[in-house]
C-alpha positions in Angstrom: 0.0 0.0 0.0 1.6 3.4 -0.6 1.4 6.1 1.9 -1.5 8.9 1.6 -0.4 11.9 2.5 -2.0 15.5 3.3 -1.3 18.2 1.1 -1.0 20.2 4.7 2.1 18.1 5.1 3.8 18.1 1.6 3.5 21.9 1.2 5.1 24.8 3.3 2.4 27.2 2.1 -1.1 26.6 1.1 -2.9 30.4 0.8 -5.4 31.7 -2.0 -5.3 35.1 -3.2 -6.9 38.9 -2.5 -10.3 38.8 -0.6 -11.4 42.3 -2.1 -10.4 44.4 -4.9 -7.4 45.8 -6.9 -7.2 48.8 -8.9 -6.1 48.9 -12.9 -3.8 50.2 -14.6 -3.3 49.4 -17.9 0.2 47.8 -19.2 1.4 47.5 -16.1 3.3 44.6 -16.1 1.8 43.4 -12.8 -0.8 40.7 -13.0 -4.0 39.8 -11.1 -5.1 36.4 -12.3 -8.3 35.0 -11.4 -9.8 31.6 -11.9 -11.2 32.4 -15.2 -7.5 33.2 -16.4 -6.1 29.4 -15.0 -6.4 27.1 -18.4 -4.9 23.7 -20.1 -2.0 23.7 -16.8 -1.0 26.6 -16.9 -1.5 30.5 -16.4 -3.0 32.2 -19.4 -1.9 36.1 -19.3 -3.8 37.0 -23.0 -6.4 39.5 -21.8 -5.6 39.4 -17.6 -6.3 42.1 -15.4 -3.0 44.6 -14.5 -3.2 46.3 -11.8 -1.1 49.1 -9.9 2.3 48.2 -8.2 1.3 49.2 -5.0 -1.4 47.2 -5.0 0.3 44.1 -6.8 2.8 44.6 -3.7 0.6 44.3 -1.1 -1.1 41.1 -2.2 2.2 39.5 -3.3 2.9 39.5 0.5 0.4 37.1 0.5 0.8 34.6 -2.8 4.5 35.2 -3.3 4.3 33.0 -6.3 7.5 31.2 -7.3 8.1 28.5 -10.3 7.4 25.4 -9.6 4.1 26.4 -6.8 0.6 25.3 -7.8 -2.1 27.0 -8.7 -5.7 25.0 -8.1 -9.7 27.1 -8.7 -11.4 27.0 -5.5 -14.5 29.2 -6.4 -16.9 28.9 -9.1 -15.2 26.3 -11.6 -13.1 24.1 -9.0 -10.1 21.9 -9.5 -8.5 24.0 -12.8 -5.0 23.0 -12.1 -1.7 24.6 -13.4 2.0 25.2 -13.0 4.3 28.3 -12.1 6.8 27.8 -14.9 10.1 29.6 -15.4 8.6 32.9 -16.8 9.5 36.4 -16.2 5.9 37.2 -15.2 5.6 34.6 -12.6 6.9 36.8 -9.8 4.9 39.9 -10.8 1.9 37.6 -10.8 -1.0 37.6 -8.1 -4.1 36.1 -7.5 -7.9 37.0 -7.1 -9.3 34.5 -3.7 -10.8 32.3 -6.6 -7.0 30.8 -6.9 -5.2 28.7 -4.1 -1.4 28.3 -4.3 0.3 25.4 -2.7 3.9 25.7 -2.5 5.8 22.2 -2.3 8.3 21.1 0.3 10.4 20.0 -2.8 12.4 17.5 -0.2 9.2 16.0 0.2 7.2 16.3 -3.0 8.1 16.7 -7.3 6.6 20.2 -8.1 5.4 18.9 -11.5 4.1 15.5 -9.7 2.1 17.4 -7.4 0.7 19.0 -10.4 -0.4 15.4 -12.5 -1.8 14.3 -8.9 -4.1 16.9 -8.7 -5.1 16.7 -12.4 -5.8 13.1 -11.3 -8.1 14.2 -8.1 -9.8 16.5 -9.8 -13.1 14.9 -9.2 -12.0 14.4 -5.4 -11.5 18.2 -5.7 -15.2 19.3 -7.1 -16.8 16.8 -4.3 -14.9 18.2 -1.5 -16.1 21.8 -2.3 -18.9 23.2 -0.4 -21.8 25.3 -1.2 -24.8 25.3 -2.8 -25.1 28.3 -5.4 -21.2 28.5 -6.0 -18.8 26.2 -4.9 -16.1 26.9 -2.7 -13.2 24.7 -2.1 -12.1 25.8 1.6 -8.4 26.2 2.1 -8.9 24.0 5.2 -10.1 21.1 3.2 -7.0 21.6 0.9 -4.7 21.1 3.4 -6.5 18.3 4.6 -6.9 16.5 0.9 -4.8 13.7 1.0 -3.0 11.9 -2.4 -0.5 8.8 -2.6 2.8 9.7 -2.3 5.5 7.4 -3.4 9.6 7.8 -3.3 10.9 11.2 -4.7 12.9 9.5 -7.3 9.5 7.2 -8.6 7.1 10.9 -8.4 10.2 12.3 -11.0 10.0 9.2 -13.0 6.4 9.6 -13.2 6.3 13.2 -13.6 8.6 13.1 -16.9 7.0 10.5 -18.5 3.4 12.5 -18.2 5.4 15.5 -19.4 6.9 13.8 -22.3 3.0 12.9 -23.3 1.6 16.1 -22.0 4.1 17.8 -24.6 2.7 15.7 -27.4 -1.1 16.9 -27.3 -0.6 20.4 -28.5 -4.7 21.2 -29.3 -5.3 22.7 -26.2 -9.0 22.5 -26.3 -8.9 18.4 -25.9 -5.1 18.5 -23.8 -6.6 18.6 -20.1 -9.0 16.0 -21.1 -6.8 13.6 -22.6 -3.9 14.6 -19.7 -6.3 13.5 -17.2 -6.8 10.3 -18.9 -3.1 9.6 -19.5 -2.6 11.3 -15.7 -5.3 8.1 -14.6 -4.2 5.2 -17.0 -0.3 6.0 -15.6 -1.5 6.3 -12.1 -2.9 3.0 -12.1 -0.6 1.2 -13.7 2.2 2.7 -11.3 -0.1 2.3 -8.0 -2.9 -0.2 -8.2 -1.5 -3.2 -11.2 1.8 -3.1 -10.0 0.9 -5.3 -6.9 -1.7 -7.3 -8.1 0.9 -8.7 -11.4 4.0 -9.1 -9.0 4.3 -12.8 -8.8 7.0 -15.6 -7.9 9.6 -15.5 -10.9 7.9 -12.6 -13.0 8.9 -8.7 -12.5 5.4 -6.2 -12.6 5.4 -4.8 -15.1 7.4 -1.3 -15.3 7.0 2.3 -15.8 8.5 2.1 -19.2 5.5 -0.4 -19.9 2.8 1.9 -18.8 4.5 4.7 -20.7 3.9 2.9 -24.0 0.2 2.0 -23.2 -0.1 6.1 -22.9 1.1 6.4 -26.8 -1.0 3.3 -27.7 -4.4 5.5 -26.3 -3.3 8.8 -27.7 -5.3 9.4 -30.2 
């Protein structure tokens, strides 16, 4: 059995963004991104709100977003997952409260695994959000949402090989739909099939294996 593990203990930071309101200012170069804005992994800047420094300033106090943190919807559309990647906009970038940021203990936990875990919850996510009208994911249910957690060495192995794939669906309208699917078939080949097919004189079957089932259903 691998061990569950809360995301409460695999990151150092779990915080969502400004409860209230910035002020504009266009062609700023400071960024207030909202839930609508998170899309296919990753933070879409094409038509996001810029606001004034001072106010960036203050609520970057508060998000501090790095490369490598994750960004997951917690209001209205919940469980939109992306990345901080290596951009020069990532640290003038803050969020609206409809956006949670986790930020990995990366001795405990693969950045980009934590990412392809989520995409994989993302159902668990939208059931553990609460209201009625419009859903809310509570910060305090974040920290307590668990996910399987294997050795760092096997999430990196895992991780690359759902990058490789991720990197091969390049119509972004159907990539989060078939990286979830790929995300679920690797998942359960690494976590669940492993087990059950380890038998006296025969080796499960590896990750190499359940890399080239993911080419096999990419269609």
């Amino acid at each position: 059995m691998r061990p569950q593990v809360t995301l409460g203990k695999i990151c150092s930071l779990i915080t969502d963004g400004k409860h209230g309101d910035c002020r504009d200012q266009d062609d700023s170069g400071f960024f207030f991104i909202s839930a609508k804005d998170i899309r296919d992994g990753r933070v879409n800047y094409l038509g996001a709100r810029e606001i004034t420094q001072s106010d960036f300033e203050e609520t970057h106090r508060r998000t501090d977003l790095c490369e490598g943190d994750v960004l997951v919807t917690n209001s209205g559309t919940i469980g939109r997952i992306a990345i901080a990647e290596a951009d020069d906009r990532t640290a003038c970038t803050t969020f609206q409260k409809s956006v949670a940021v986790l930020k990995p203990i990366r001795e405990l936990v693969d950045p980009r695994f934590l990412y392809y875990a989520l995409v994989d919850s993302r159902e668990r996510l939208v059931n553990a959000s609460a209201g009625a009208a419009q859903k809310n994911l509570l910060l305090g249910e974040l920290r307590r949402f668990s996910i399987t957690l294997p050795s760092v060495d096997e999430q990196m192995s895992i991780a690359e090989k759902l990058r490789v794939y991720d990197a091969l669906v390049t119509n972004n309208e159907r990539r989060m739909a078939l990286l979830e699917r790929a995300t679920r078939l690797l998942f359960d080949e690494w976590f669940v099939r492993f087990a059950s097919q380890a038998r006296p004189g025969r080796a499960p079957q590896n990750a190499s294996d359940a890399s080239e089932r993911l080419c096999r259903h990419r269609p």
